[in-house]
N, C-alpha and C positions, 0 to 999 in steps of 0.2 A: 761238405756243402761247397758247391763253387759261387764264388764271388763275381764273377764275370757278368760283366754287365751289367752289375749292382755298383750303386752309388758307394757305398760303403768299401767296396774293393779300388772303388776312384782314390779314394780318400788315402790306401794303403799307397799305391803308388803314388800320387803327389810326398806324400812323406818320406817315400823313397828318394824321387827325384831330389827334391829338396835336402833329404840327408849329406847325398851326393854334390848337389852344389855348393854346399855351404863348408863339406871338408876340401872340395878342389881349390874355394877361394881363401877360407884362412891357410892352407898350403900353398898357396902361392903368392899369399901376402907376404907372408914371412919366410920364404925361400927354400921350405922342407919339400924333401923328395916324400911323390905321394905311394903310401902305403895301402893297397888293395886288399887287404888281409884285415890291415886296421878300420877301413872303410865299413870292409864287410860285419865287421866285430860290430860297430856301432850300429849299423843299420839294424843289423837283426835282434842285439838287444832290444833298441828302439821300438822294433816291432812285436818282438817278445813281451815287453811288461806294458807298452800301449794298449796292443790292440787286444794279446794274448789273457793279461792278466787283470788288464783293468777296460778292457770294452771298449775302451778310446773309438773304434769304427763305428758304436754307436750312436755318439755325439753328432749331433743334425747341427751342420753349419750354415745352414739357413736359418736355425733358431739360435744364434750362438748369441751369448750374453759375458760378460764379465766374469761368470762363473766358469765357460766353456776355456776361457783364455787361460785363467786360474790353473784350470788342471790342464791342459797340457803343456803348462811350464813346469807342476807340480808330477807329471809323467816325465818329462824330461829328465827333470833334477835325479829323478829313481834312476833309470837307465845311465845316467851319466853317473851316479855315487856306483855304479856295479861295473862297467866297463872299464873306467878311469885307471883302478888299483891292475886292472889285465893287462891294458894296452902299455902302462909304465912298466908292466915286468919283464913281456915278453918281447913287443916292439920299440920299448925305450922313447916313447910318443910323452913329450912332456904334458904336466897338467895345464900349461896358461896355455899350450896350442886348442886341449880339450876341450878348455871352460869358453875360450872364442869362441870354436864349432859350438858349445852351446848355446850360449847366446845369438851368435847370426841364427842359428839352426828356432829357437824360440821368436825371434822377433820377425823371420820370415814366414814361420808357419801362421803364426798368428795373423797377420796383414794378410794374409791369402785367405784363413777364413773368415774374418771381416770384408775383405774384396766382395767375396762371394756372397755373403748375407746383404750386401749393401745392394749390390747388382740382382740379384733372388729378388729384392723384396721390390725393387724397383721396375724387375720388368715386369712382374704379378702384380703388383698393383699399383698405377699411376693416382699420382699424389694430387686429386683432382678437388680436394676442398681445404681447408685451412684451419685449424686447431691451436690454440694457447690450454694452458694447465696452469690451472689456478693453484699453487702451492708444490714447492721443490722437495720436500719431503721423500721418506720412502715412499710412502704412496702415489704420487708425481713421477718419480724415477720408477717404479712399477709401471706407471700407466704409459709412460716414454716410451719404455719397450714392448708393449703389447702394443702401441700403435703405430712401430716403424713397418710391420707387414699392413697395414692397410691403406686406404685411401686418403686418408688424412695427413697433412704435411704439418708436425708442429714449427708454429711460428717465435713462440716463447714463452716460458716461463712466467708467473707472476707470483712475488711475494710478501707476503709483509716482513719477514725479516731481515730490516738491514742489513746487516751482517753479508749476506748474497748477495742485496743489490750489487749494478756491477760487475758479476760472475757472471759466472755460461757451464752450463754442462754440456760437454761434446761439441762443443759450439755454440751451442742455444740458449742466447743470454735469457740472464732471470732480472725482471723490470720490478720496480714496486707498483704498486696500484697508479699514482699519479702521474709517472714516468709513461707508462703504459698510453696511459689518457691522452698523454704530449704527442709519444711518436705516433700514432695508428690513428689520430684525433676523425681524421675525415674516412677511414676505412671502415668496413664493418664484415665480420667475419664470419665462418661457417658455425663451428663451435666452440663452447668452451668449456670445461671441467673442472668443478671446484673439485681438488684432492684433497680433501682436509678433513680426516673423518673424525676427527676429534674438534673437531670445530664448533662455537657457539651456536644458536640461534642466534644472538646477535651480530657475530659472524656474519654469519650465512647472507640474513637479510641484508646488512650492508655492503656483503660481495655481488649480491642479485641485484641491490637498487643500481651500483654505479653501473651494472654490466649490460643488463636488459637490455639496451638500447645499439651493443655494439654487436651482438651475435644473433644469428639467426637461432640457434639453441642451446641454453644452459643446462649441464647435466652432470649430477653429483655423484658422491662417492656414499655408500650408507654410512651412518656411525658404525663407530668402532664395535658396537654389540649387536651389528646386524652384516657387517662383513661376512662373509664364506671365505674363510681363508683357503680351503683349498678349490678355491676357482678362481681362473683369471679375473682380474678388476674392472676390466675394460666390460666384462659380461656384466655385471654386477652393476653397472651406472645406471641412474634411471633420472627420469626428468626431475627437475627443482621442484617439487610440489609445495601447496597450501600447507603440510607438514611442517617440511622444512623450515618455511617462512615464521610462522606462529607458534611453533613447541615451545614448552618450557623446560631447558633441560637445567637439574637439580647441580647443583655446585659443588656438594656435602653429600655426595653417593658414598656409602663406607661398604665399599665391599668385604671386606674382610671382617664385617657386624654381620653381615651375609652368611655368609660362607660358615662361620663358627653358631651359626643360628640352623642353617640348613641341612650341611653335611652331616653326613652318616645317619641321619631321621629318617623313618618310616613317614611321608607326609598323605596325606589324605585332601583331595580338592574336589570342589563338589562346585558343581555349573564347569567342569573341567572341559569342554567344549567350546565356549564361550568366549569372548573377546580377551576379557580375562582372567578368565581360568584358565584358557590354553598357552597365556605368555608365561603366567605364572608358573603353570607348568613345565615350559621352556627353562624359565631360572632357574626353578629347583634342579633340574638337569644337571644344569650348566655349576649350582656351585655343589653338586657333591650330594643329594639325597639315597640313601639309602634304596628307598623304595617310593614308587610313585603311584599310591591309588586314587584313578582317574575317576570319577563319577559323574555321569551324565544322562537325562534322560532323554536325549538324543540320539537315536541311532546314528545319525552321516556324522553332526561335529565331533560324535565320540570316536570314530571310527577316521575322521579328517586327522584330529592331532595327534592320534594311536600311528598314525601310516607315520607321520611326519617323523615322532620320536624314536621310533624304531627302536626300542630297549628289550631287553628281557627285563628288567625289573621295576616296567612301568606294567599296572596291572588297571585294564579296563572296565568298572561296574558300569552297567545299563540301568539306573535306579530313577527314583524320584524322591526326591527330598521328602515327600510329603507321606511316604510310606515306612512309617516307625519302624515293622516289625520286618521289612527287608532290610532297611538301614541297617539296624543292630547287626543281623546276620555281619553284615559289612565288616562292624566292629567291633565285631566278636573274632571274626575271623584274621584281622591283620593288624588289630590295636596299634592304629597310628598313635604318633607321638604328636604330632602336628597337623590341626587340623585347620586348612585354608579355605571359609565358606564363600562363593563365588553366586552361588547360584541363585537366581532372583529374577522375577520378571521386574522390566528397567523400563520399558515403553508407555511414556505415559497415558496418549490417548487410548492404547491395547486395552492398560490396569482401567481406563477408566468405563470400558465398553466392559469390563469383564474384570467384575470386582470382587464376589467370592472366590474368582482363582486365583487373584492377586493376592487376598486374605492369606488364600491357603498354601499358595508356595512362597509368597513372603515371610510371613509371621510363621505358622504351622511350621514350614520347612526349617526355617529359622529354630526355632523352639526345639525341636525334634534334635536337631546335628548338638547343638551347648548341650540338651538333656543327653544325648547320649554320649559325648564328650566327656562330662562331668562323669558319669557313669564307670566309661569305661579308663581313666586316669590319664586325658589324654594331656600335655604337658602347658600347652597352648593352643588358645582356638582365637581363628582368625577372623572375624565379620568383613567384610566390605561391605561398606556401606557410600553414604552417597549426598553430593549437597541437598539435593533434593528433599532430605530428612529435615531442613533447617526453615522453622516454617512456613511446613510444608501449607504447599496450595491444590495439591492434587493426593490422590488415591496411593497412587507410588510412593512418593514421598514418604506417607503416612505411614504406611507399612512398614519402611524400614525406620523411621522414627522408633516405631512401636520395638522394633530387632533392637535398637541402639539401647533403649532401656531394659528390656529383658537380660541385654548382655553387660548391662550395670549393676544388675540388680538382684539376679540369678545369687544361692548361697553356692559359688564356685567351686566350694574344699580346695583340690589340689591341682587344679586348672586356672591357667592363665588365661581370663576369656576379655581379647580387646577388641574393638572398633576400627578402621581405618574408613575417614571420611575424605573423600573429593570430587572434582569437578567431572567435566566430560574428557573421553580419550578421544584424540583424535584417530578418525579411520576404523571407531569401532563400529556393530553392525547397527547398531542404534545413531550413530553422531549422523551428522546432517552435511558431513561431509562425501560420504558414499553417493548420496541423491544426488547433491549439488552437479556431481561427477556424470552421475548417467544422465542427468537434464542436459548438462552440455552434452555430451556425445549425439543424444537425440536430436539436439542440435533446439532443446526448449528454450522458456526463458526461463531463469533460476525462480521458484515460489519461496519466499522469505516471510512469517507472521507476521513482523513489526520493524517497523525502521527502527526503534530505542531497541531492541530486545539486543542481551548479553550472555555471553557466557562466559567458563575457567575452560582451558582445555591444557591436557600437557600428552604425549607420546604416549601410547602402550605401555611400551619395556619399561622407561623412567618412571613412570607411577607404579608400575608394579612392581620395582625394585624400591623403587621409598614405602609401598605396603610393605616388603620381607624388611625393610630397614626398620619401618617402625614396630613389627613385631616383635624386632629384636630385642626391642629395648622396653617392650610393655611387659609392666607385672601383675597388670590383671586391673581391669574393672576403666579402664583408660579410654575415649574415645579421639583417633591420633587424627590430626588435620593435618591434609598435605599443602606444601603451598601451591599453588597453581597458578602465581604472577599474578599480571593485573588481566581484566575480565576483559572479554574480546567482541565487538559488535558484529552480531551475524550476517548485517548487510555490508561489511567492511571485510567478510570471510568471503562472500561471494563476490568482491567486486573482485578479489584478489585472485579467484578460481578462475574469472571471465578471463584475467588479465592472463594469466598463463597460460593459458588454453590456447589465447590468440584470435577467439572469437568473438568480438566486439561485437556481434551482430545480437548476441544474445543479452535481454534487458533481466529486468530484475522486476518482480512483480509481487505485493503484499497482500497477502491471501486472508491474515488477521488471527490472533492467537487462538491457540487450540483452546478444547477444554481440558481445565487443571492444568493451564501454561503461565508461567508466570515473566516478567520481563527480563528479572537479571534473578539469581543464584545469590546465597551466601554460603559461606561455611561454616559460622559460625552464629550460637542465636544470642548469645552478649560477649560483648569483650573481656571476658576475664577468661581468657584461656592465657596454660600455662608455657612457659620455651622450654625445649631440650636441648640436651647437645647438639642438638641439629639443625642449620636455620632450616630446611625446609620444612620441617615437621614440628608442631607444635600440639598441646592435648587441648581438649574443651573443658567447661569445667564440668562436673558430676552430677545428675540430675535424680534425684532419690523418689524412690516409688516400691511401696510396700507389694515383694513380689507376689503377697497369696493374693493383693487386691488387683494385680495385673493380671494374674493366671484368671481369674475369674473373670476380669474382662474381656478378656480372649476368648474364654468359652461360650461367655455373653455375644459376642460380635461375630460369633461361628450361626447364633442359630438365629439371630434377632431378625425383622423385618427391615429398619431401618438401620445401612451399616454406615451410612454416612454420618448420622446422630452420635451413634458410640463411638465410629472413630474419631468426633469431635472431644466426645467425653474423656477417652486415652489422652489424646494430645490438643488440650485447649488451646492450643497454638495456627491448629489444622484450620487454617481459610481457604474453602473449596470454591475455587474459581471455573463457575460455568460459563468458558468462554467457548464464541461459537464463531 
């Protein structure tokens, strides 16, 4: 193949030329007659274990990094440990003349392909807006060098770590927050990037309150369990959102109660489609499951998180909870060890238009996965469940109320059958976060029930890792409360969607509670729940209901006229609020 007129063959000769100039000057520094033979010996080593044996002409010095420098000092040193013992034998060429030529010969070449990256990236992209990086970190120093080819000119670092203040990397001092505030007080710049992907929510919020005002746009890095490591970072940013601002993320995550809970298990999830059934699914992945059967009666979500996963030993069921004698098949055929139930209809006004479906894939479907759990010796079975259970005021609620007790109450044998209760996720397909999103883009005004109305909300992944946490540690009969912070005013959710967005223009407008809405959420229905090891997670206490009298009220409430009577009579707790 000829090189000619390939950048790559540019490359061979500069390393030539440069071989060349750098033995003629330490030669004529130190007054030795130059050797043409010896020259030659070097260069072609040079080019022998460079380019020959180690690709060196592949090296793209327009993307050259700290790594690129690394190894052609670390090709050098090669070619110079194999030359050196030749040239002292035959040409009597001492080694301190050698180790000079190496050195001039490494610190020349280097400055020429940083010349060349520096000039590459600057004539292709003029540096026409202004950028600070919130956090010096590896991730900071990643984001540095993805953004020397763009448009962006970083202006500087910002850290909380003293320790920096006062530094610079490559030049570009690193500020603390307050320093920052002094010099640039009356400037306002293009962007900013918090790099911090281990960073709090309370982080977060207080790096977004002081900054809001100084950047035309703030935009983060994901947490650390939503990173793509092998994609650039700079891809990977995405605007500050109502997320960001409001998650609660758990303090007391035990991965490794994980990991020794999930690996090597045959797990079974059921709503595996679903907001959270498909992160859960995600996790199980990520810490080690054997085997993954998805179960959905979804064709696209089953078929969304199947593309996503891409496994051979994730195994896709198209079921419905609500079908005994397909289920079984199920597990009979893969006898999971662990089974994580997901599946439930969550919408409250939906359950409340259509309340025998709710009956029958809440409770029913519920009932169906523990009996056949128990059945088939499966090791642990998983409920989620929901604050909404906690008296409850709607149809929804109720229903899983009714799951919570069946799954206390059930004679278990050799299955560990527990509850996991909490608030709302943010950004699932139910939260009220999604709407708020497309109101603005429509460019409406936000519709909010009630100026008091509250909620819990915490992340996707972090609740669904405190679900596999607290399975970890239940032995059966347990209903586990996540914490979920303090409770968050939905009108105080939208003022904060309007504010990021940037569209002021859009007001806020109270439409009045649904029916079966209630104002605020609890988790808990008296305070004598117990603590774990774990601050976020804590149990409810036991609530005892003779299971033949509940089986028989289920059957009752399958065929009865009035379901709202019975499911008062299950859960004398149920205050059905007809709000309109």
């Amino acid at each position: 193949m000829s090189y000619i007129g390939d950048k790559r063959f540019l490359g061979i000769i500069v390393n030539i030329i440069v071989s060349i100039f750098t033995f003629y000057l330490v030669t004529f520094l130190i007054h030795k007659e130059f050797s043409l033979l010896a020259l030659s010996s070097i260069i072609s080593t040079r080019i022998l274990f460079s380019f020959l044996l180690f690709d060196d002409y592949k090296l793209s010095w327009s993307k050259a990094s700290t790594k690129t420098g690394l190894m052609k000092i670390i090709l050098a040193l090669i070619s110079f440990i194999v030359y050196t013992p030749i040239l002292y034998y035959f040409y009597h060429i001492s080694f301190n003349l050698l180790f000079i030529d190496l050195i001039f010969y490494t610190f020349i070449i280097n400055i020429l392909v940083y010349v060349y990256k520096y000039y590459h990236s600057v004539g292709k992209n003029k540096k026409t807006k202004n950028l600070v990086i919130y956090g010096a970190g590896k991730a900071g120093l990643q984001l540095q060098r993805e953004f020397l080819s763009s448009e962006y000119k970083l202006i500087c670092f910002i850290d909380d770590d003293e320790i920096l203040h006062h530094r610079s990397i490559d030049g570009i001092s690193i500020y603390s927050k307050e320093k920052y505030n002094d010099y640039f007080e009356k400037e306002k710049f293009d962007l900013i990037v918090i790099a911090m992907p281990s960073a709090s929510q309370e982080q977060i919020k207080t790096i977004y309150e002081s900054m809001q005002d100084k950047f035309d746009k703030i935009k983060i890095l994901p947490s650390m369990n939503n990173i793509l490591k092998k994609e650039e970072f700079s891809k990977q940013l995405k605007d500050i959102g109502v997320e960001d601002l409001l998650a609660r993320k758990p303090k007391d995550l035990d991965k490794n109660a994980i990991q020794n809970f999930i690996k090597d298990k045959i797990v079974l999830i059921t709503g595996a489609g679903g907001s959270i059934g498909s992160e859960i699914a995600r996790q199980c992945k990520v810490y080690g499951a054997k085997q993954l059967i998805l179960l959905d009666h979804s064709e696209f979500n089953l078929y969304s998180i199947l593309e996503e996963l891409r496994d051979k030993n994730v195994v896709p069921i198209m079921q419905s909870v609500r079908d005994l004698k397909t289920l079984e098949k199920t597990f009979e055929k893969y006898n999971p060890e662990i089974v994580i139930h997901a599946a439930a209809y969550k919408h409250v006004p939906l359950v409340e238009h259509n309340i025998l479906e709710g009956i029958t894939n809440n409770i029913i479907g519920t009932k169906n996965c523990i009996d056949l759990s128990i059945q088939y010796g499966v090791e642990k079975f998983v409920l989620i469940s929901t604050d909404k259970a906690v008296r409850p005021t709607n149809v929804m609620g109720t229903t899983k109320r009714i799951c919570e007790l069946y799954a206390q109450n059930v004679e278990a044998k050799n299955t560990e059958i527990i509850a996991v209760r909490f608030g709302n996720v943010l950004g699932s397909s139910g939260s009220v976060i999604p709407k708020f999103k497309s109101q603005i883009e429509a460019g409406k005004n936000i519709t909010v029930t009630h100026p008091d109305i509250t909620r819990y909300f915490m992340l996707i992944p972090e609740a669904c890792e405190l679900v596999l946490q607290a399975a970890s540690i239940g032995k059966g009969g347990e209903i586990f409360i996540l914490d979920m912070g303090e409770p968050i005013k939905i009108v105080d959710l939208a003022k904060k969607m309007i504010e990021l967005s940037g569209r002021n223009e859009i007001q806020i407008e109270f439409c009045g509670l649904r029916i079966g809405e209630k104002l605020y959420e609890e988790l808990l229905i008296n305070d004598s729940d117990t603590k774990t090891q774990y601050e976020s997670i804590t149990v409810a206490s036991s609530t005892k209901f003779d299971i033949n009298e509940l089986n028989k009220k289920i059957e009752e409430l399958l065929i009865c006229e009035d379901k709202i009577v019975k499911l008062k009579e299950i859960v004398p707790e149920f205050d059905h609020k007809l709000n309109s």
